[in-house]
C-alpha positions in Angstrom: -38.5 -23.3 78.9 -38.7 -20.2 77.0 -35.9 -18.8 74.9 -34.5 -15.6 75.6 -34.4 -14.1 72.3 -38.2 -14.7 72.1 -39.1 -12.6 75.6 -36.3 -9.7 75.0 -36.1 -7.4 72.7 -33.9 -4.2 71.8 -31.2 -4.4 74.5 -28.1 -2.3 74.6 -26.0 -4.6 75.7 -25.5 -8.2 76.0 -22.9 -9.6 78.6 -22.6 -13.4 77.0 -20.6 -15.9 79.4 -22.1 -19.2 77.3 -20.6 -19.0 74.1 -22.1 -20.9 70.9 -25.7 -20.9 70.2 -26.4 -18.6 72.7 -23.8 -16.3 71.6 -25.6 -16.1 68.0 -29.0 -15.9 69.3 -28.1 -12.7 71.3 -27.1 -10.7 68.3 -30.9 -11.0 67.5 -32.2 -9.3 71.1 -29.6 -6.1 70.6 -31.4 -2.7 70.0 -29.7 -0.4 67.0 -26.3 0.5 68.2 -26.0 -2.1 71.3 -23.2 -4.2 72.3 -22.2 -6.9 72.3 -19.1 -8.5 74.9 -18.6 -12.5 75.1 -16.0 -14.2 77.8 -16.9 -17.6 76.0 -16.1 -16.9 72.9 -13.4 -19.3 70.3 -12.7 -16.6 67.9 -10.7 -13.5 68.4 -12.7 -11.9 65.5 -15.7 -10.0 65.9 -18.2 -9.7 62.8 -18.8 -6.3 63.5 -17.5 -3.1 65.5 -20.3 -3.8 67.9 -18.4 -7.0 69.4 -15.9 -7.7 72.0 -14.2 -10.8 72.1 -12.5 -11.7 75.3 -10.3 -15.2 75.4 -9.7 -16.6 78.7 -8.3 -19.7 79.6 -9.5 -21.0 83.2 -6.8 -21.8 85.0 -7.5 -23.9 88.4 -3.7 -23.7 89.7 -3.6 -19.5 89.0 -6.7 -19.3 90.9 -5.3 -21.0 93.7 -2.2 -18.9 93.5 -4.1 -15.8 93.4 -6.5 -16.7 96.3 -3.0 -17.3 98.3 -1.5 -14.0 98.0 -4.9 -12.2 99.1 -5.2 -14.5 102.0 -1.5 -13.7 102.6 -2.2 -10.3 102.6 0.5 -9.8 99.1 -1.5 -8.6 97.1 -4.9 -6.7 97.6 -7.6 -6.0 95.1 -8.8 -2.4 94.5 -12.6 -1.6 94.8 -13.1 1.9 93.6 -16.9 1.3 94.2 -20.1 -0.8 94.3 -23.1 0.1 92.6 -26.7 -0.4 91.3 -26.7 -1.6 87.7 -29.0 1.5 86.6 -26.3 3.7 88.0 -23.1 2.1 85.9 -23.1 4.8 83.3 -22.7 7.3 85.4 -20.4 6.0 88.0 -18.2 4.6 85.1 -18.4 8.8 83.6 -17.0 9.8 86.9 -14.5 7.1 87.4 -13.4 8.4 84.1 -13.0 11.9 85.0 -11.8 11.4 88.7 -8.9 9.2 88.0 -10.3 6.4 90.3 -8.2 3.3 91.1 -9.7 0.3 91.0 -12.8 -1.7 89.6 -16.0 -0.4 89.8 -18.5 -3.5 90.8 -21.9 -3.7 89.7 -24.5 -5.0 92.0 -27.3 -6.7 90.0 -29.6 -7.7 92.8 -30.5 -5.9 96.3 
């Protein structure tokens, strides 16, 4: 199986959700300037301004809980939009300027 870092190159942004060895091999594929943003990270610290760091803590039971008040009807999640990956720049510009509410979702596939 081939490693990612050797068939990529110059990316602007890596969206890690593995942590560890595959968080420090992506750091390699970035193009000058890219980003990077990590969900699986254990550190709070990021070694440059280029990182984000996000800590979550799966939680089974708040899952459950959540599901529950959207089936219930309680609460109701807010879709602003779906789009194309190739058009996130510019749909996140004009959710930005047009005061959206809600999440703008990305669709990676057609």
């Amino acid at each position: 199986m081939a490693r990612f870092e050797d068939e990529v190159r110059s990316v602007d942004v890596v969206l890690d959700t593995v942590g560890g060895d595959a968080l420090a091999r992506s750091r390699a594929v970035l193009a000058p300037g890219g980003r990077l943003v990590t969900v699986a990270a254990s550190s709070e610290r990021a070694s440059d301004a280029r990182e984000a760091f996000f800590i979550v803590e799966p939680s089974r039971a708040q899952l459950v809980d959540i599901g529950k008040l959207i089936d219930a009807g309680s609460l109701r999640p807010q879709l602003a939009g779906v789009h194309p990956l190739e058009e996130a720049v510019p749909a996140w510009q004009r959710a930005r300027r047009g005061g959206l509410r809600g999440k703008l979702a990305l669709r990676m596939h057609e």
